[in-house]
C-alpha positions as CSV (number, residue, x, y, z in Angstrom):
1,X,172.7,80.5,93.2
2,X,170.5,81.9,95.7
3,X,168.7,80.0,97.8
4,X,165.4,78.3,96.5
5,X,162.6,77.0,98.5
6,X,160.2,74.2,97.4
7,X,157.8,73.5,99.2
8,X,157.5,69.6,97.9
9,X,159.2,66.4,96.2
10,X,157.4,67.7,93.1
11,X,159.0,71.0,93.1
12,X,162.5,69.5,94.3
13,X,162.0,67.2,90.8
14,X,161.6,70.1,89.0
15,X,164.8,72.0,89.6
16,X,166.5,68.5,88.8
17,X,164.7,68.6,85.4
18,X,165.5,71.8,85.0
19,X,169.2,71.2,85.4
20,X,169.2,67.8,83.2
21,X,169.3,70.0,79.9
22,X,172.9,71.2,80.7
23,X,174.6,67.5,81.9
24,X,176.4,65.5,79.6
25,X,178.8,62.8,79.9
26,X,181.7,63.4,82.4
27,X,179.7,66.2,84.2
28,X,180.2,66.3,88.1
29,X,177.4,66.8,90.3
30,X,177.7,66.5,94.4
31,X,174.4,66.8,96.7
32,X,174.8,67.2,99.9
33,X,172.3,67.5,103.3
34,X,170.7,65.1,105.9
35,X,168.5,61.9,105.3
36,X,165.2,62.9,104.1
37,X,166.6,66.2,102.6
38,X,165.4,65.8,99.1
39,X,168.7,64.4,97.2
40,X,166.8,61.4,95.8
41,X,164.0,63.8,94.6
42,X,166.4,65.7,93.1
43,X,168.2,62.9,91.1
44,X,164.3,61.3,90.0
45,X,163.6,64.9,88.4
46,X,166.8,64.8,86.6
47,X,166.1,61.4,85.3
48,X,163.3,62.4,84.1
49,X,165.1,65.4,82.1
50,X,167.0,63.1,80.7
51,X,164.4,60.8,79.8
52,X,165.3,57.6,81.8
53,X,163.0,55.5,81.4
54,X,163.7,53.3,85.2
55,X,162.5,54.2,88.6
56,X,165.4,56.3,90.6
57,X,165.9,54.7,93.9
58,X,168.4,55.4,96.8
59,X,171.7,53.6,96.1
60,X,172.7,53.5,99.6
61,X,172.8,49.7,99.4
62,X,173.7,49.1,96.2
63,X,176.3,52.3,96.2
64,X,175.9,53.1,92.6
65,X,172.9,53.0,90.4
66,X,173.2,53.7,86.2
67,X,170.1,54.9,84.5
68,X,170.4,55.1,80.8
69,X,168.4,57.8,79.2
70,X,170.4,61.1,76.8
71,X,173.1,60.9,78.9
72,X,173.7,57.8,81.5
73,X,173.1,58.9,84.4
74,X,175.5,57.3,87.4
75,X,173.5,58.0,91.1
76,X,176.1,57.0,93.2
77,X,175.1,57.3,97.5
78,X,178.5,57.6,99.9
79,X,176.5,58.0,102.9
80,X,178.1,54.5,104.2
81,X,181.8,55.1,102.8
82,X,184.5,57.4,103.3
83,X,186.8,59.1,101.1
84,X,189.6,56.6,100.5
85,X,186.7,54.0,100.2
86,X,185.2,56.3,97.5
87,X,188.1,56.2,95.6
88,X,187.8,52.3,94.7
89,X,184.4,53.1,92.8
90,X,186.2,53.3,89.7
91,X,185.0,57.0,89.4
92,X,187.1,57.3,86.2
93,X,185.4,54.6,84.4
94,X,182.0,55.5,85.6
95,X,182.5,59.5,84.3
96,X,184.0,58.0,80.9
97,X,180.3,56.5,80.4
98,X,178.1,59.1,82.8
99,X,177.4,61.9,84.3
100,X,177.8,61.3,88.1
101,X,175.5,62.6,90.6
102,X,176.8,61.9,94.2
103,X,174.6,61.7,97.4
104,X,177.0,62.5,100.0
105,X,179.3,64.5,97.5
106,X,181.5,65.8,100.4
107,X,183.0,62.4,101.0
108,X,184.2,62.5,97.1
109,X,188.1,63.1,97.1
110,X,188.9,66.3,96.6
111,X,189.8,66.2,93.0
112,X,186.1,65.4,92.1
113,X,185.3,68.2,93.9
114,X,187.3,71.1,91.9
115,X,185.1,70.6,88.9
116,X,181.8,70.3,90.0
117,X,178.8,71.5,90.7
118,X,177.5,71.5,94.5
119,X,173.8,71.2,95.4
120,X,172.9,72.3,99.1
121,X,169.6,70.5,100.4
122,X,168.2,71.3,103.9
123,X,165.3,71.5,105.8
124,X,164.2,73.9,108.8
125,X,162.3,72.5,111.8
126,X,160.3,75.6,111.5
127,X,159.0,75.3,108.8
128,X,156.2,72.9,107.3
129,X,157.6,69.3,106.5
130,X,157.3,69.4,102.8
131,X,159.9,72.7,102.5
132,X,163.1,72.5,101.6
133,X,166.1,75.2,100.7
134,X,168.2,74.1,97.7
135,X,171.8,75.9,97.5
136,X,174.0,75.9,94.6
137,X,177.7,76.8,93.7
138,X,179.9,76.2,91.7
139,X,183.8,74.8,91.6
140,X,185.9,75.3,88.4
141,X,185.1,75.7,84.8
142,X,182.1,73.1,84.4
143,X,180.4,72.9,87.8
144,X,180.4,77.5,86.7
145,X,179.1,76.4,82.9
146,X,176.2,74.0,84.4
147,X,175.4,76.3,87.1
148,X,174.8,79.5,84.8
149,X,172.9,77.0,82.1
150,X,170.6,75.8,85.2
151,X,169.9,79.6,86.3
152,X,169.1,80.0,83.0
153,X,166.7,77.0,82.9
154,X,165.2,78.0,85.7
155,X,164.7,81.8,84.6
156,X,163.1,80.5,81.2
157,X,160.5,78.1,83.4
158,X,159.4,81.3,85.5
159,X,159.2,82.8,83.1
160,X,156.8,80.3,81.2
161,X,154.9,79.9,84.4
162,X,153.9,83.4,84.6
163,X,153.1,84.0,80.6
């Protein structure tokens, strides 16, 4: 996908809602970028797509957070492990029951990875505070289906917007 600005945690929401159509149980997707990038935003707008009725938090603590709404949403944050720590989640369980969306995706081991949709957050220093640029791509078969159904999404919202 090509790169899209937002220009604030509202905006960032709404490409998560936007995406939240196409997830369903199993579904893989990894955010990466700094602290402060947008990833949580992201995550609350899907939630809400999904019609979750809790608060979305940071699970950097708690590691994994479960949000039950069309789909159960697993928000799992590996900013404090690494990959062979990752792998004693019990990912398989989780994505029997959820859809996982991973802060920190690149620390997933690599078989998470090949199947999965990848969502780019970062923010320029020369720029105002509130923008951010959100890449996506896609690995394998799913992470292409849920990246052409959120372009899609997205295409139908402009287009919405501008009617």
């Amino acid at each position: 996908m090509s790169p899209t600005r937002t220009h604030s945690p509202e905006e960032t929401e709404r490409l998560g809602e936007a995406l939240a159509p196409a997830l369903r149980t199993g579904d893989v997707v990894l955010l990466e970028g700094p602290l402060g990038a947008g990833k949580t935003c992201f995550v609350t707008g899907l939630a809400r797509g999904l019609a979750c009725k809790a608060r979305v938090r940071s699970p950097t603590f708690g590691l994994v957070h479960e949000y039950k709404g069309r789909v159960i949403l697993a928000h799992l944050d590996l900013y404090r492990l690494d990959s062979a720590e990752a792998e004693g989640l019990g990912l398989e369980e989780i994505a029997e029951r959820a859809a996982l969306v991973v802060e920190w995706g690149e620390k997933l081991p690599r078989r998470w990875r090949d199947d999965a949709l990848k969502v780019s957050f970062s923010v320029s220093e020369f720029t105002s505070p509130s923008q951010r640029t959100v890449v996506a791509e896609a690995a394998g078969e799913r992470g292409s289906a849920l990246l052409e159904a959120w372009r899609r999404s997205l295409a139908a919202g402009a287009a919405e917007s501008a009617a």
